[in-house]
N, C-alpha and C positions, 0 to 999 in steps of 0.2 A: 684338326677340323677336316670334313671332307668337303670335297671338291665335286662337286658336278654341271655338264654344261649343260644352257638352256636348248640347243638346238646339235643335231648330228653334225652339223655343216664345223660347227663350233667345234666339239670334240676334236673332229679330225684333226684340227690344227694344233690341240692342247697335248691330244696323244701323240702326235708326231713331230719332232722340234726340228727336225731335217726339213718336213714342210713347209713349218711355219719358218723359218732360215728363208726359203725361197722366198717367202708372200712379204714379210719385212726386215728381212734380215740380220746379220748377227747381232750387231747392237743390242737392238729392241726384244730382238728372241732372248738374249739374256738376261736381259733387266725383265721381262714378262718370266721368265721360270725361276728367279728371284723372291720376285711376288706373289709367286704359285708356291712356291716353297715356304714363305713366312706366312701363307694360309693357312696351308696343311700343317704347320709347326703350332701355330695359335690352339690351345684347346677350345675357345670358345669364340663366336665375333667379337662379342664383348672385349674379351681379353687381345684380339687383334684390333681394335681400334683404339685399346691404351695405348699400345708400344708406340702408334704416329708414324709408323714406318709406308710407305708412300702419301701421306696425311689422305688418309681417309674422309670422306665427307658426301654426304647426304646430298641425290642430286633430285632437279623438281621437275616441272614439265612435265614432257612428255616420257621422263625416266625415273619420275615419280615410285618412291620405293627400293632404289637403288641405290647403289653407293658406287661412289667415281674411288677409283685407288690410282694416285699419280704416275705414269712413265717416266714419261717426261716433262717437259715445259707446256706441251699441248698435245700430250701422247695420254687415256688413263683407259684402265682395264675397268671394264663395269659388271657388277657383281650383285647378284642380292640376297641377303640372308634368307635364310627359309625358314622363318618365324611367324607367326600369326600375325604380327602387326612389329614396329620398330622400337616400341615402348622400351626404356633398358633394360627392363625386368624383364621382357621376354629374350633380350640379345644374348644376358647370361647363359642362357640354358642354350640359346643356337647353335648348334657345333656341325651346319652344313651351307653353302653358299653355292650358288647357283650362275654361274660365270654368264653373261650375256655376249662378250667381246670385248673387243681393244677398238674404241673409238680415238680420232682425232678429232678438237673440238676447238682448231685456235679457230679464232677471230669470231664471225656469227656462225662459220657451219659447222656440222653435224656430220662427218663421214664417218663412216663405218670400214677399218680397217681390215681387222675379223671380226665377221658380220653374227 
């Protein structure tokens, strides 16, 4: 599947893993190019949301259209297929996803890790 980021700010940190090392470091940077790897390995969304592998899941609000993909406990990468709509039959055919960032989201807030 490919991979692309929703903003330049974004990219930089996707193309650079030394940068992003700095901004959350090693941990996180590897379990994030983990996840970037089992996307791009997915041929279709569809097909990466079988495997369960960060459990996937459909987020609302204000991120409505998006899919949260787990870090951590309160770490997830947020991501959206680029599909006309999230119907299944469209997800089969999606074979691109659109990366928004790596929020943290315990407790009520909303921070924006890579933004």
């Amino acid at each position: 599947m490919f991979v692309q980021c929703e903003s330049d700010k974004v990219m930089r940190y996707f193309d650079d893993f030394s940068l992003m090392k700095k901004k959350v470091g090693l941990n996180l940077t590897k379990i994030i190019k983990k996840r970037l790897d089992q996307l791009k390995a997915a041929r279709t969304f569809s097909v990466f949301l079988s495997t369960g592998l960060g459990k996937p899941h459909r987020l609302r609000e204000n991120l409505d259209g998006y899919y949260g993909v787990n870090l951590s406990a309160n770490v997830r990468l947020v991501i959206k297929p680029e599909a006309k709509s999230l119907d299944p039959s469209e997800l089969v055919q999606c074979d691109t996803v659109i990366m928004k960032g790596v929020e943290d989201y315990h407790g009520k807030k909303q921070e924006w890790i890579i933004p």
